[in-house]
TIRO-2110 file (N, C-alpha, C; in Angstrom, 1 decimal):
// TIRO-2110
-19.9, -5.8, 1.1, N, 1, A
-18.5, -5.7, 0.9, CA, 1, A
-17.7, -6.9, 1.5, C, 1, A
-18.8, -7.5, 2.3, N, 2, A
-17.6, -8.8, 3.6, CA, 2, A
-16.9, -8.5, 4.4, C, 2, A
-17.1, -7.4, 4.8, N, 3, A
-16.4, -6.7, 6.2, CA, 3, A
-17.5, -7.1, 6.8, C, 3, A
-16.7, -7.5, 8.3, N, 4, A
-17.7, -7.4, 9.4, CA, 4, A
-17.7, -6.3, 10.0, C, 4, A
-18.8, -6.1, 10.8, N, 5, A
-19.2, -4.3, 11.7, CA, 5, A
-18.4, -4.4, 12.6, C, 5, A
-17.4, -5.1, 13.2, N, 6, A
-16.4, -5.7, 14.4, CA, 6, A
-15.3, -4.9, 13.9, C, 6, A
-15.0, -5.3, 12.3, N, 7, A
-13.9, -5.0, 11.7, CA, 7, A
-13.8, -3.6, 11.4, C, 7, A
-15.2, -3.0, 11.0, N, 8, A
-15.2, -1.9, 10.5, CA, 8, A
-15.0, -0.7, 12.0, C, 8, A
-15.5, -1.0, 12.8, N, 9, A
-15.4, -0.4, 14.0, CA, 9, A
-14.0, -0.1, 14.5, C, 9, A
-13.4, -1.0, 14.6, N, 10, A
-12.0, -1.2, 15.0, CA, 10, A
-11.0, -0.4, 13.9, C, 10, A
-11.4, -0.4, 12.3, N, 11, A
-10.8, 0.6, 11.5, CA, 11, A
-11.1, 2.0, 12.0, C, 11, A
-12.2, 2.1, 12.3, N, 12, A
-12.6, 3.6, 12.5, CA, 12, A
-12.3, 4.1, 14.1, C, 12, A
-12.2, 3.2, 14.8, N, 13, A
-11.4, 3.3, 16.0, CA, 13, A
-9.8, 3.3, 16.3, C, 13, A
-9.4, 2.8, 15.0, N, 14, A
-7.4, 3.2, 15.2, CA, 14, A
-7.0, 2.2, 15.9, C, 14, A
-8.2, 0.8, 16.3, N, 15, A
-7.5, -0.3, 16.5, CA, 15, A
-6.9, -1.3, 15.9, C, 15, A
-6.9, -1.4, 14.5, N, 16, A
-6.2, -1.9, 13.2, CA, 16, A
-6.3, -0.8, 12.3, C, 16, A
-6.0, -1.4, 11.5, N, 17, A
-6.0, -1.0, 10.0, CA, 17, A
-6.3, -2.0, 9.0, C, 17, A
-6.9, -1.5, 7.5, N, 18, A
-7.8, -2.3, 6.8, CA, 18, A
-6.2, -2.9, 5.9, C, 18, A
-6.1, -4.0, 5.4, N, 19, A
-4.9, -4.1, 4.5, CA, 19, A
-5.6, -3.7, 2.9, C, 19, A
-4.3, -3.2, 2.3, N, 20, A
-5.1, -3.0, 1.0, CA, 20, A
-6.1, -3.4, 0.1, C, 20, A
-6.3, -4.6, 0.4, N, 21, A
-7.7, -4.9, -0.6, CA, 21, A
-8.6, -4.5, 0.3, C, 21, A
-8.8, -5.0, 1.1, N, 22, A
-10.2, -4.3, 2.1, CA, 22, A
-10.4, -2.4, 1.7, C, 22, A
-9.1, -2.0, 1.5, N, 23, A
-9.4, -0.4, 1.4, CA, 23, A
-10.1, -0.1, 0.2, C, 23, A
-9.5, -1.1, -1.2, N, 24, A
-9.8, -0.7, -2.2, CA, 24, A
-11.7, -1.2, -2.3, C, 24, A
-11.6, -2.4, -1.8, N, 25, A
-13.1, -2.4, -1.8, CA, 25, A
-14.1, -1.8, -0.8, C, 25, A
-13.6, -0.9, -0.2, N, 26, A
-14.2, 0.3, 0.7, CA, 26, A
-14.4, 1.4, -0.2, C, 26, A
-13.2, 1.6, -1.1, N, 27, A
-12.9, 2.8, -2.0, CA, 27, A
-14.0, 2.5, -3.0, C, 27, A
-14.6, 1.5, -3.6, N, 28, A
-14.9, 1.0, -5.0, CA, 28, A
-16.4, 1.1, -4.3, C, 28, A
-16.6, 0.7, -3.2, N, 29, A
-18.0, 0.8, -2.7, CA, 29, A
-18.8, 2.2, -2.5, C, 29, A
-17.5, 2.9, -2.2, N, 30, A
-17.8, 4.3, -2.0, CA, 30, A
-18.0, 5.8, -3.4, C, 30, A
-17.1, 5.1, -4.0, N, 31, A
-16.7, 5.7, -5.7, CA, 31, A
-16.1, 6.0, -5.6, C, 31, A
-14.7, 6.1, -4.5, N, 32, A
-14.0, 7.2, -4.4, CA, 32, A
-12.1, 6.4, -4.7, C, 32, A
-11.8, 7.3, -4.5, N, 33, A
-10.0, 6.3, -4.6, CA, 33, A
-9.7, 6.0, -3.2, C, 33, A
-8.7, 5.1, -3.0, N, 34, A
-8.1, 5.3, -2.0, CA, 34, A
-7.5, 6.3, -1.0, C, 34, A
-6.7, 6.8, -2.1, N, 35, A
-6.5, 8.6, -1.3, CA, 35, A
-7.1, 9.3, -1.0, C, 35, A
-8.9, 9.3, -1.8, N, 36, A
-9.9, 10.3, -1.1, CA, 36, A
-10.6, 9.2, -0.3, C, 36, A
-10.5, 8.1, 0.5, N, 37, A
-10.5, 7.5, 1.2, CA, 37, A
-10.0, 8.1, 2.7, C, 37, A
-8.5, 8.7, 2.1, N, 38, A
-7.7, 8.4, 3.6, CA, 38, A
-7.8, 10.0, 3.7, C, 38, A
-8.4, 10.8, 3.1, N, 39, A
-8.2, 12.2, 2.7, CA, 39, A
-6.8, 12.5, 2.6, C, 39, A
-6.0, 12.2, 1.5, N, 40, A
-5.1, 12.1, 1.3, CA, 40, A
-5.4, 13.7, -0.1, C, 40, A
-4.5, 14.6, -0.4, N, 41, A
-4.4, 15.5, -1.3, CA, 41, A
-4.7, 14.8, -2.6, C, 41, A
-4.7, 15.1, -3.7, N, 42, A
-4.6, 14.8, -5.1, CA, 42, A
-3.4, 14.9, -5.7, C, 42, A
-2.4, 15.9, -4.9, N, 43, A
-0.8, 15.9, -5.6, CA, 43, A
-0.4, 14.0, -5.3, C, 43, A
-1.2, 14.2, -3.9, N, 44, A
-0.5, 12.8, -3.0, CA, 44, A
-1.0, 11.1, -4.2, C, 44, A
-2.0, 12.1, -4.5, N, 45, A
-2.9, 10.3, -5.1, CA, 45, A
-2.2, 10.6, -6.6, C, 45, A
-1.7, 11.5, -7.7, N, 46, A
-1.2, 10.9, -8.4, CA, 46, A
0.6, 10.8, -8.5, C, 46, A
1.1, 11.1, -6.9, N, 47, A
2.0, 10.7, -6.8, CA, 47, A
1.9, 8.8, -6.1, C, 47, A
0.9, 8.2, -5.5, N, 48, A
0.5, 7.1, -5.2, CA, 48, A
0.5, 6.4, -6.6, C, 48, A
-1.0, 6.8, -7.6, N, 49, A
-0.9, 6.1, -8.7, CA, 49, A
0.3, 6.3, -9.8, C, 49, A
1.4, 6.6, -9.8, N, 50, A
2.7, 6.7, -10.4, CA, 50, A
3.5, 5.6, -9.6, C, 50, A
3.6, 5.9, -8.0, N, 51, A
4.4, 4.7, -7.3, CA, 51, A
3.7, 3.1, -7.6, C, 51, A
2.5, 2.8, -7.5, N, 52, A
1.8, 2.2, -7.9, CA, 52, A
2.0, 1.4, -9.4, C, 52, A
2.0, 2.4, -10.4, N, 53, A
2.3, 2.1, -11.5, CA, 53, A
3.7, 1.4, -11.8, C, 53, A
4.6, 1.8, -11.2, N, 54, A
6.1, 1.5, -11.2, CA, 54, A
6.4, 0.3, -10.5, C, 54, A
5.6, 0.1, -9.2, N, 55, A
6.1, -1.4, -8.5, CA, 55, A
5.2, -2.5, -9.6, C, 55, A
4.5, -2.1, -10.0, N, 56, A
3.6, -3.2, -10.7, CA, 56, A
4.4, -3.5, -12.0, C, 56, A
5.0, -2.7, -12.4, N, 57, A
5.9, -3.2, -13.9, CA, 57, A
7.1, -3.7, -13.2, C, 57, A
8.2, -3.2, -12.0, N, 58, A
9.0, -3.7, -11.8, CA, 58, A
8.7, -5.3, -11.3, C, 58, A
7.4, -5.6, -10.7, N, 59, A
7.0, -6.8, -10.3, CA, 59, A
6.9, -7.9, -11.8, C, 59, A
6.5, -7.4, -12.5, N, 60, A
6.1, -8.2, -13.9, CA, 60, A
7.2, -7.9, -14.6, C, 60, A
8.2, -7.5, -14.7, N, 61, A
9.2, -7.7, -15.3, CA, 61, A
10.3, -8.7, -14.8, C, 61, A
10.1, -8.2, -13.3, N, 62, A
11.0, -9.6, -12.8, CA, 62, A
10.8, -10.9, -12.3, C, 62, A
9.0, -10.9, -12.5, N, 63, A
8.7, -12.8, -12.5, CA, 63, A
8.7, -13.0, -13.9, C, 63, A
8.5, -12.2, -15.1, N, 64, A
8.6, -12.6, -16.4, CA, 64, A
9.8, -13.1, -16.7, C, 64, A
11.0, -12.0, -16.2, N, 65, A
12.3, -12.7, -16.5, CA, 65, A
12.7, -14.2, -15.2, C, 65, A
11.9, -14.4, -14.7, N, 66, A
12.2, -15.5, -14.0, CA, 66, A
13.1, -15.4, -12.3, C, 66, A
13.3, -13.8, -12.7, N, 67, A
14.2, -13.3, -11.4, CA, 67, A
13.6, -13.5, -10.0, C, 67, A
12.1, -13.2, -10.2, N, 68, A
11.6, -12.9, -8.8, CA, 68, A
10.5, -14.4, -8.3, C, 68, A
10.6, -14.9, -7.4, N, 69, A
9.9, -16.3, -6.9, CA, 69, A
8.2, -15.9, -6.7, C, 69, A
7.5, -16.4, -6.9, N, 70, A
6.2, -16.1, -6.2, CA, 70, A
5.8, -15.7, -4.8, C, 70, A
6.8, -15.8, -3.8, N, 71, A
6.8, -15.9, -2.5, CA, 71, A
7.8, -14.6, -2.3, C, 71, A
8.3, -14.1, -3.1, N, 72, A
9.2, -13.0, -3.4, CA, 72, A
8.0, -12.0, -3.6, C, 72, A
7.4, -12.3, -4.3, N, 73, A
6.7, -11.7, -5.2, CA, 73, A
5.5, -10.7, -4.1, C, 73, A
5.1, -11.6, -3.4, N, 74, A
4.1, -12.1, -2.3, CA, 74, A
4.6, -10.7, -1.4, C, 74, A
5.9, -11.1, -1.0, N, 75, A
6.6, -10.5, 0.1, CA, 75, A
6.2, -9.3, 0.0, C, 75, A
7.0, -8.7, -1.3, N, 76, A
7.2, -7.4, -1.9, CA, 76, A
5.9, -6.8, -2.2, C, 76, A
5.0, -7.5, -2.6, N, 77, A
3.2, -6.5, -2.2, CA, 77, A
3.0, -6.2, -0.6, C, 77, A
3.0, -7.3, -0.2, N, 78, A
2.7, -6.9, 1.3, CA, 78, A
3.5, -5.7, 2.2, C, 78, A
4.9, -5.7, 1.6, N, 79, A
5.5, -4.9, 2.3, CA, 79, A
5.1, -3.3, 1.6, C, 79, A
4.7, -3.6, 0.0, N, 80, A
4.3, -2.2, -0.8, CA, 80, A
2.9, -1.3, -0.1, C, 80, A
2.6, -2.5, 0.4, N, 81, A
0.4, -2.4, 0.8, CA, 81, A
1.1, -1.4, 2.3, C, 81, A
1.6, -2.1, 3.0, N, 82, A
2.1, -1.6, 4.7, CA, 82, A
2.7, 0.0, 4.2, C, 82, A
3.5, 0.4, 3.2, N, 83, A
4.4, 1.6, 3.0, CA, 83, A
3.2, 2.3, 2.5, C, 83, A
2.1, 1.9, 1.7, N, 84, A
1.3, 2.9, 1.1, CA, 84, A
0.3, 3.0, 2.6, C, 84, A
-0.1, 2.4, 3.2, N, 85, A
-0.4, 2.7, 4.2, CA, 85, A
0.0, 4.0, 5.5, C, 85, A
1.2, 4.4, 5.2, N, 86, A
1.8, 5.1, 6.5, CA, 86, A
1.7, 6.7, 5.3, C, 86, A
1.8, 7.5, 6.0, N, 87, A
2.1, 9.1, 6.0, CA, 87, A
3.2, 9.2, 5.0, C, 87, A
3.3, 10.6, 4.3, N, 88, A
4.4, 10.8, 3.9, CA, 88, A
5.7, 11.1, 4.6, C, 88, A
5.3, 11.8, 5.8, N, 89, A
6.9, 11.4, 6.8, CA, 89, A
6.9, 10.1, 7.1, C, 89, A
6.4, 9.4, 7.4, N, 90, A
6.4, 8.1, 8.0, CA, 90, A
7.2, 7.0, 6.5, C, 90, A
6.5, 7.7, 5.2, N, 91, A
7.4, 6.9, 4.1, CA, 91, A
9.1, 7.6, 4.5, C, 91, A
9.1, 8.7, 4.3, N, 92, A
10.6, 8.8, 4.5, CA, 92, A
11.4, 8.7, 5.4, C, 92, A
10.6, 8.5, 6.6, N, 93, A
11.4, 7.6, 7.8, CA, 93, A
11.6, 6.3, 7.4, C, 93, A
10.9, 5.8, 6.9, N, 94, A
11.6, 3.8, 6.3, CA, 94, A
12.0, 4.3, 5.3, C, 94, A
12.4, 4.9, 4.7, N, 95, A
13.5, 5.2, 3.1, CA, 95, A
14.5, 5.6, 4.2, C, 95, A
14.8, 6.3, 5.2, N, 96, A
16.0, 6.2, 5.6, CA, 96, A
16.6, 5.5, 6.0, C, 96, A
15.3, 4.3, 6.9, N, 97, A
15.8, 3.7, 7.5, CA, 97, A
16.3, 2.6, 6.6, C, 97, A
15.6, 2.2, 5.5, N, 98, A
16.3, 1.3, 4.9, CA, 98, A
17.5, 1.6, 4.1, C, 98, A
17.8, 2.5, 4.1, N, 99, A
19.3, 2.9, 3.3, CA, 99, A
20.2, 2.9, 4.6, C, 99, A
19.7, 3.5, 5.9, N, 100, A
20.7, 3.1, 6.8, CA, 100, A
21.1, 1.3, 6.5, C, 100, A
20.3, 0.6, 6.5, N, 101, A
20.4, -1.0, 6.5, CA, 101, A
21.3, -1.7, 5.3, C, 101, A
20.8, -0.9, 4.6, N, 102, A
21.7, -1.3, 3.4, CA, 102, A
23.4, -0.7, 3.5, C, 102, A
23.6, 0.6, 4.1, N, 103, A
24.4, 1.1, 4.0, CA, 103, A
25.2, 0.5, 5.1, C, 103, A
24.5, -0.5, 6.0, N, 104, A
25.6, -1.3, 7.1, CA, 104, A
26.2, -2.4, 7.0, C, 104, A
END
């Protein structure tokens, strides 16, 4: 897979976290999805593969129309990879908090 046993230890120790491609090729190695990865529910994974589904057209519609920069583009996965990563309370702690931000 190209993970080192350094890396893998430290995931399974709570001393990092894998970023999303690392998970998916953990998931793909395993058979399993991401969500039965994290033991995540199945309500949870096809509300994931819906969110999923939706940043990926919003992303390709707006470098198609020319709106969004590749470094934009960039931004906005990494910050999608970090949100799919945290809990479902933990997602609607940053949906608040980002509406608090917006709302200041």
């Amino acid at each position: 897979m190209g993970i080192s046993d350094t890396s893998v230890a430290q995931y399974e120790s709570g001393i990092r976290n894998p970023k999303f491609d690392t998970l998916q090729r953990i998931a793909d190695a395993l058979e399993v999805t991401i969500i039965q990865l994290l033991g995540e529910s199945i309500e949870n994974e096809v509300e994931y593969k819906t969110s999923v589904e939706k940043f990926v057209q919003i992303q390709l519609a707006g470098r198609a129309a020319g709106k969004i920069s590749v470094q934009d583009l960039n931004k906005m996965t990494q910050i999608f990879e970090e949100l799919a990563m945290l809990s479902a309370e933990q997602q609607e702690e940053a949906r608040r908090f980002m509406k608090f931000l917006k709302e200041k």
